[in-house]
N, C-alpha and C positions, 0 to 999 in steps of 0.2 A: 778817693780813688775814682777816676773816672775809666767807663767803659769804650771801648771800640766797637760797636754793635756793628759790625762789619765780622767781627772775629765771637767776640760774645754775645748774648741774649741778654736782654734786661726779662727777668723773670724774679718769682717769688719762692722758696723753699715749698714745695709743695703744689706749686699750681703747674697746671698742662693749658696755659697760656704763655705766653711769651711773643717779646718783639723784636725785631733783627735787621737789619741794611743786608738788603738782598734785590735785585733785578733792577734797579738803579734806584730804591727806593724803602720808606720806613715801613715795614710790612707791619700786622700783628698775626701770629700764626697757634696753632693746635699742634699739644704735643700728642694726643689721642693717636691709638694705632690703629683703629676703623679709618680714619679721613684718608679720603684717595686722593687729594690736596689739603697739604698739611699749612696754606696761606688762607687767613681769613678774611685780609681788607689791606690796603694799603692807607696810607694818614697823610692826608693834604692837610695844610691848612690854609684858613679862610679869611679875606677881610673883601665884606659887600658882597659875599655870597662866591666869590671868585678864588682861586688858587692860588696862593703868595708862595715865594720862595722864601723857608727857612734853615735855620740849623741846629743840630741838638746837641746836647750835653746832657750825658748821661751817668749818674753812682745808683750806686747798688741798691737805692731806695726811693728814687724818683728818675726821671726822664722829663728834660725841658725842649721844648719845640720854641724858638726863639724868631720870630718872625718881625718885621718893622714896625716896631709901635707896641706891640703887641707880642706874649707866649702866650703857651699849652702845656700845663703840667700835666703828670700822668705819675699815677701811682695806683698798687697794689692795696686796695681794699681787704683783700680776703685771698685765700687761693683760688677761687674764680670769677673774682670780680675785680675790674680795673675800671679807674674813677680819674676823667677826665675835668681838667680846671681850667677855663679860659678867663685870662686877668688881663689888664695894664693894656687896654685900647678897644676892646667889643672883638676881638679876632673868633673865627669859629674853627670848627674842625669836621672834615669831612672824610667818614671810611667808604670810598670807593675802590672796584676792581673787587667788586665782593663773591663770593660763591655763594650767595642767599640766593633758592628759589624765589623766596617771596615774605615779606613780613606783617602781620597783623597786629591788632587792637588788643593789649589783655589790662581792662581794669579790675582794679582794688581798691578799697577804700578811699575813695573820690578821687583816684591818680589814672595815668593815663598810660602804661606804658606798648611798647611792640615787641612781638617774640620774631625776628629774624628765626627764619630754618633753612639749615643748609643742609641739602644731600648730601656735596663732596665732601663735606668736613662730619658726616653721619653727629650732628650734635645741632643744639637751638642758642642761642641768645639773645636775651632779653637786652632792652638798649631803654633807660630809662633818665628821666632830668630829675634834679632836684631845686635849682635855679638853671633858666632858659630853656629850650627847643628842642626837641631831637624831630627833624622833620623827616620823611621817609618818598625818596621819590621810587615810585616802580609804575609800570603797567601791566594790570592785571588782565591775565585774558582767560580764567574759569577752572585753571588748573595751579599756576604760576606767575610769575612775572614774564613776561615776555623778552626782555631786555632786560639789563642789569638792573639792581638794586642798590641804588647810593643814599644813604644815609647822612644827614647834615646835623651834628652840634650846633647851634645856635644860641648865642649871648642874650641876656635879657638883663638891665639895668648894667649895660658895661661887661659882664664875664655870663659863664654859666659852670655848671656842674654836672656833669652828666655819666654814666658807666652805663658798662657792659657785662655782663654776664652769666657765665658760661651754665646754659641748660644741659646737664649731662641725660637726665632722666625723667625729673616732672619738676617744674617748677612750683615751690613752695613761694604759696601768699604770703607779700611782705610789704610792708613799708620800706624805704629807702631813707636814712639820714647820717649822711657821714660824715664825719668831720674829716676833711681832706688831712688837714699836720698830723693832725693823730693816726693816721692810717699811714703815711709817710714815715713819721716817727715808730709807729713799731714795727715795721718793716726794718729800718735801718738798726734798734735796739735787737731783732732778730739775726742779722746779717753779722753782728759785731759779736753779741753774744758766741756765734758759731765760729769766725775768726778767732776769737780769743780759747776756745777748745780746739784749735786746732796743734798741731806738732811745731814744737821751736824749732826754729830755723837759724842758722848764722846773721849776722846784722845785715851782711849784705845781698841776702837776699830776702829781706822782709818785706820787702815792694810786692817781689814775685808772692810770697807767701800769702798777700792778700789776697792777691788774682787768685791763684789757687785755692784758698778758702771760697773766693766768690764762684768759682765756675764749680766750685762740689755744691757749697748751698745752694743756687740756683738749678742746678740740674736733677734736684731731688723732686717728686711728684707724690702724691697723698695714696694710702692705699685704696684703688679701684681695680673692678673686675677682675684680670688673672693675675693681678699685684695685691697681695691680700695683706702686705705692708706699708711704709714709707720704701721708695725706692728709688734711688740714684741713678738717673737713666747714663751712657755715655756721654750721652750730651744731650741740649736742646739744639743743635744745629742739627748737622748731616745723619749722627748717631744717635736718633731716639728712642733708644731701646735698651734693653739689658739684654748682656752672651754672659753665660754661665763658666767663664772662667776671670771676665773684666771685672765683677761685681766682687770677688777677691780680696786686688787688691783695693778696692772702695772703704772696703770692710775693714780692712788690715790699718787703715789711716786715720777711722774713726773710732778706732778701738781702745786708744787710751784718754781720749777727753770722752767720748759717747758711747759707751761701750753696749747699753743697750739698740740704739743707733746698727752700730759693728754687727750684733748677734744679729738685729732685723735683715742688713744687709746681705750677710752671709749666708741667711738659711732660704731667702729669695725664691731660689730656683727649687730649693726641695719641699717647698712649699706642693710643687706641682710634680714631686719625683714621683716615676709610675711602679706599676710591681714589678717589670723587670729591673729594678734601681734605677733606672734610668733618668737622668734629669735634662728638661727643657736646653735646647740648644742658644731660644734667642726668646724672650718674652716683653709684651709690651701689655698696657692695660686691657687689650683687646684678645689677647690669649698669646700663643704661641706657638713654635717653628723645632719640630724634633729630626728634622730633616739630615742636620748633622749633630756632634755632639763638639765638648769641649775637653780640653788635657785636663788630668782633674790634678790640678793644683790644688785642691781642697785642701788637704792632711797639711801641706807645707803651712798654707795659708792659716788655718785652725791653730796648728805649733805655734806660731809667732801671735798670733793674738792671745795665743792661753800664755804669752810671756808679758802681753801689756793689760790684760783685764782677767777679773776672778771668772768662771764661770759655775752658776750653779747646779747642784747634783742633776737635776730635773736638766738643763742644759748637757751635759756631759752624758746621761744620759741618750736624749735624743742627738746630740752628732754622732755619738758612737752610734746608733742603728740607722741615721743616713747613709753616712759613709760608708759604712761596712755595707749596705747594698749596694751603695755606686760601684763601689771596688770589685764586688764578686760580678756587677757586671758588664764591666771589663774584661775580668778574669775567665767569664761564661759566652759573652758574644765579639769578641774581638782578641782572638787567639786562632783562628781559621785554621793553621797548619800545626794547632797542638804543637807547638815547641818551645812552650814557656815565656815566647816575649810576645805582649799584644801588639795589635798592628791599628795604623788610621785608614778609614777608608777612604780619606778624602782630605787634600792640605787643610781644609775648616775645618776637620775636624783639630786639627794640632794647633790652632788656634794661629796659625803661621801660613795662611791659607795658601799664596803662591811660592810659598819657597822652593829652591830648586830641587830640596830632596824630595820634590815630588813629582819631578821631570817627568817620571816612568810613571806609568798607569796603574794606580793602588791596588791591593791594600800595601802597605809602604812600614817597614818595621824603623822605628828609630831610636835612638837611647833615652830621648829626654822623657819617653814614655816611660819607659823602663826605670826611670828617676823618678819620675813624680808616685809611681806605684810602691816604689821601694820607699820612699817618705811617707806613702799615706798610709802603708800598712806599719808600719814603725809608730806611725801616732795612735794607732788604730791599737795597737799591742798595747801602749802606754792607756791609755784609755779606757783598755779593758782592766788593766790593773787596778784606775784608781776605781771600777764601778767592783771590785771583789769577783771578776772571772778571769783567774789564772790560766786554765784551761784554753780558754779562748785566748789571751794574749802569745800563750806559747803558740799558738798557732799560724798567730797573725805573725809571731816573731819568726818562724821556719817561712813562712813564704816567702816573707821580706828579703830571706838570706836568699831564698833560692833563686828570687826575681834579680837581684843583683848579680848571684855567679851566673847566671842565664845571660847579661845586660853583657857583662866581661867578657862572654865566651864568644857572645853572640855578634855585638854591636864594635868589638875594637880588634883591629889588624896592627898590630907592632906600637900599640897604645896610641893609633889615630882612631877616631869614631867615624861611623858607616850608615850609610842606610840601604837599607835589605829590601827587596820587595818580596814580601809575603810568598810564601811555596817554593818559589824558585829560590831564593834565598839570592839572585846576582845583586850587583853592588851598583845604587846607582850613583855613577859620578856626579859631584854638586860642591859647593866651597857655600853653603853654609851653616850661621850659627846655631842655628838650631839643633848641631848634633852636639855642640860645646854645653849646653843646659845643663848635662848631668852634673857639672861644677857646683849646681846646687846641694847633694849630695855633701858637701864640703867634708868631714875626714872621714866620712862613710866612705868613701872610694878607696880602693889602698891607693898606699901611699905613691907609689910609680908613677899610678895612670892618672892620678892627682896633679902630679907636680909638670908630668908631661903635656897636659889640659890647660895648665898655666901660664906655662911656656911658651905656647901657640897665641893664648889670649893677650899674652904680653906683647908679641910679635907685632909685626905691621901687617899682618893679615887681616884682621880684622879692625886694629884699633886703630880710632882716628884722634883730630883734636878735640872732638866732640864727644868721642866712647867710640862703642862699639858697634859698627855697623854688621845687620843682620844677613850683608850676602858681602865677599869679600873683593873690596875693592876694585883688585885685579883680574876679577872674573868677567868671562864675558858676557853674561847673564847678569849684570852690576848696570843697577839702574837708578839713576837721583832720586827721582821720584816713584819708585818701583816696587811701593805697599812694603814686602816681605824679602824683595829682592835685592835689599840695600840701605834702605834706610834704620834711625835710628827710633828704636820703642823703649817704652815704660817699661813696659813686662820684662823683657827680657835681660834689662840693665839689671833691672831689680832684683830678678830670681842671680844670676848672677854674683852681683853685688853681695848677697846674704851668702852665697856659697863660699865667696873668697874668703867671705868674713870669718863665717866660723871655722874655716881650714887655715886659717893663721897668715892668710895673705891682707893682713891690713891696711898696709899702706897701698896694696895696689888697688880692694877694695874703694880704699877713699879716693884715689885717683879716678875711678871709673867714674865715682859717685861725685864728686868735683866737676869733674867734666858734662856730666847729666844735665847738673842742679844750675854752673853757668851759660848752657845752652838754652834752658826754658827759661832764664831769667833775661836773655835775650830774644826768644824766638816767642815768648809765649808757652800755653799748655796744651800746644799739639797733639792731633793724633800720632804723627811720628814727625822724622827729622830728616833732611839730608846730611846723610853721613860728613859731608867733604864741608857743608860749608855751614851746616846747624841751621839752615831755613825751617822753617815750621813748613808742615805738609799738610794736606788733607783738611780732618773738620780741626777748627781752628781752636777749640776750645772742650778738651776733651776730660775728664776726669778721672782715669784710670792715670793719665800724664801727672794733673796734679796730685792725687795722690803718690804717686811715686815720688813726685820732688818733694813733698813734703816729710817722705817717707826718710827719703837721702838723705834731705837735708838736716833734718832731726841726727841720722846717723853722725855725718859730718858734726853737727855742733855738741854732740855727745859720746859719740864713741862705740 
């Protein structure tokens, strides 16, 4: 498989390094959430000390820099260490356009190497040879460099050897000896190992299924600071972070090859839930952002992996006392006007951030709140039963009831969905999908306002040749490239998708799910899509996308 490091990252399961075609050129960049510039060098390469023009080619386990006479292999050492190879003419390689203050001298047992330190990227690395040069030009003037800091790879007997790597904290004394194929080689028995646990797909789309396996391995990073696991960032592009409702479905797709994987990814953000249940809005290894919150698709999400992996008592356990605090605090801080439906204070909060039912100035009541509550207390009741507290599931089961006839009463006029803005309760006009969610629900809804929901979905209202776009077409707030305001998402196919499914609308299910699964198999694993014509939008290489397609498509080829 080769990559488009224009659209993907060549990276390693685990590392917060990574390199990408970006500003007309092969950068290497930090996935760290301290770096106030997330670019650490760009990569020229070299023949006579001068900058040649190359080209690269790139799989999911080396990067070739192909220059006249002469390449630059590159691979993955470790998760912070990348191990440069210059072969087939004396070419060098040179990281200029660096954000290093200044770099010095650190020996070790008779070796010589330099620790580069960067402010902007709040991190050190070490830059050391094994065969040939690493020369380092800067001028020092008592504090810093004065002027940039370029770094030169330098061939010695024909090629050299050389890496980098990443000082998060102190660097531990080492010797340096790699064998470049072997570090290549289990990189790639890595990569393969994880595509082969990933969800079977239809034949036709086993190309995409790879991509898709490679943009989830690659975007995962080692547990550091406020990640106190392995964690699947959205991406190494644009999105290098985790939101507390994307890591879901992460969770939901590693769940039956890796299931402890699934449980690490899941439990993420409640690693850092606070005492008012509350859980992190947006986290990176650097901490986190509670600023707004997320739709707690938890309970739905939790349901369908306890249908693809065991979990045990000690597990079942501890989700029942997450959840059950996220939920009460919802139920405690996001009900402003006491009337039984919680409300968002902010479209980010609904994980929908511009949609138009948020026209009017929050807090903002909508139904797919009122869905994801009525599932998570239903799992929550179930939950309690298998831990032996009746008491408590009866409990959890009267809420549920009551949160849905509240959803009914509250959220639908003549069996259309509404959204309400908080106290005043007016209605604010908007045409999108966002109030259609509840579908997830599937024959929890009666029957009427089910079939009526379907109806709509079926329509040209929403549905394109692509799916379903998230603001309707014919609106005049209907924007191609418009985030929330039209185009087409993972999330939303998906929750969807599963609602049709289990309310007995299967074929229209798999038509949604067809239509998903052939648009990312064209467009790539988008953060979302234009409705009309299925272009890929935004960061180009997202993983909440490939999970879902692999989610579909698994559907599709099974049922």
């Amino acid at each position: 498989m080769k990559l488009e490091l224009s659209r993907v990252t060549f990276s390693l399961r685990g590392s917060y390094l990574a390199l990408c075609v970006t500003q007309g050129g092969l950068f290497l960049k930090t996935l760290r959430g301290a770096a106030r510039d997330s670019l650490i060098c760009r990569l020229a390469v070299l023949r006579d000390g001068e900058p040649v023009p190359y080209t690269y080619e790139a799989t999911p386990s080396e990067l070739v820099l192909q220059a006249s006479g002469g390449a630059v292999r590159i691979c993955f050492a470790a998760d912070g260490v990348l191990l440069f190879r210059g072969e087939d003419g004396g070419v060098g390689l040179r990281l200029e356009n660096t954000p290093f203050r200044y770099a010095h001298e650190v020996r070790y047992a008779g070796h010589t190497h330099h620790m580069a330190v960067s402010t902007r990227n709040q991190c050190r690395y070490l830059l050391f040879a094994q065969q040939g040069e690493v020369s380092i030009a800067q001028d020092w003037n008592g504090r810093g460099a004065a002027g940039d800091v370029t770094v030169d790879f330098l061939p010695e007997d024909g090629g050299f050897l050389c890496g980098l790597e990443e000082v998060n904290v102190e660097w531990r004394q080492k010797s340096y000896a790699f064998d470049y194929n072997a570090c290549r080689d289990r990189a790639k028995e890595s990569f393969e190992a994880f595509y082969r646990s990933m969800p079977p797909v239809p034949q036709e789309y086993e190309s995409t299924r790879k991509l898709a396996a490679y943009v989830n391995w690659s975007s995962a990073v080692k547990a550091s600071g406020a990640f106190r696991r392995e964690a699947m960032l959205m991406s190494k592009n644009r999105m290098a972070a985790l939101w507390s409702w994307d890591h879901c479905f992460n969770a939901l797709a590693l769940s039956r090859g890796n299931p402890q994987e699934a449980w690490d990814q899941f439990m993420l953000p409640f690693d850092r839930q606070d005492a008012t249940g509350r859980v992190p809005d947006c986290m990176t290894d650097a901490g986190e952002s509670s600023l707004y919150c997320k739709p707690p698709v938890h309970g739905w999400a939790l349901s369908k992996m306890m249908e693809r992996m065991n979990l045990s008592p000690a597990q079942l356990g501890e989700a029942y006392e997450k959840l059950s605090k996220l939920t009460h605090w919802w139920l405690t801080y996001r009900d402003g006007d006491g009337d039984g439906i919680c409300e968002y204070w902010h479209g980010n909060d609904s994980g929908w951030d511009n949609a138009t039912a948020f026209l009017a100035l929050p807090p903002v009541e909508t139904p797919d709140l009122a869905a994801f509550l009525v599932i998570q207390m239903d799992v929550l009741a179930g939950l309690a039963e298998k831990l032996g507290r009746p008491s408590e599931a009866a409990e959890w089961k009267r809420k549920a009831d009551a949160m849905l006839a509240a959803m009914i009463d509250h959220c639908y006029i003549d069996g259309v969905p509404v959204a309400r803005r908080s106290g005043t309760h007016e209605i604010i006009e908007n045409d999108s999908l966002l109030l259609y969610i509840p579908v997830v629900l599937g024959a929890r809804m009666p029957e009427a306002l089910l079939q009526h929901t379907v109806e709509i979905l079926k329509s040209a209202k929403f549905r394109t040749e692509h799916g379903l776009a998230t603001e309707a077409p014919a609106s005049a707030f209907y924007r191609s490239d418009g985030y929330w305001r039209g185009p087409i998402w993972a999330p939303s196919t998906m929750l969807i998708v599963d609602g049709l499914a289990r309310a007995g609308e299967t074929a229209f299910a798999r038509d949604v799910a067809r239509r998903f699964c052939g648009m990312v198999a064209r467009s790539g694993c988008a953060e979302n899509f234009d409705a009309l014509t299925g272009e890929g939008l935004c960061d180009r290489a997202y993983t909440w996308t490939a999970s879902v397609f692999l989610l579909l498509g698994e559907f599709l080829l099974k049922g």
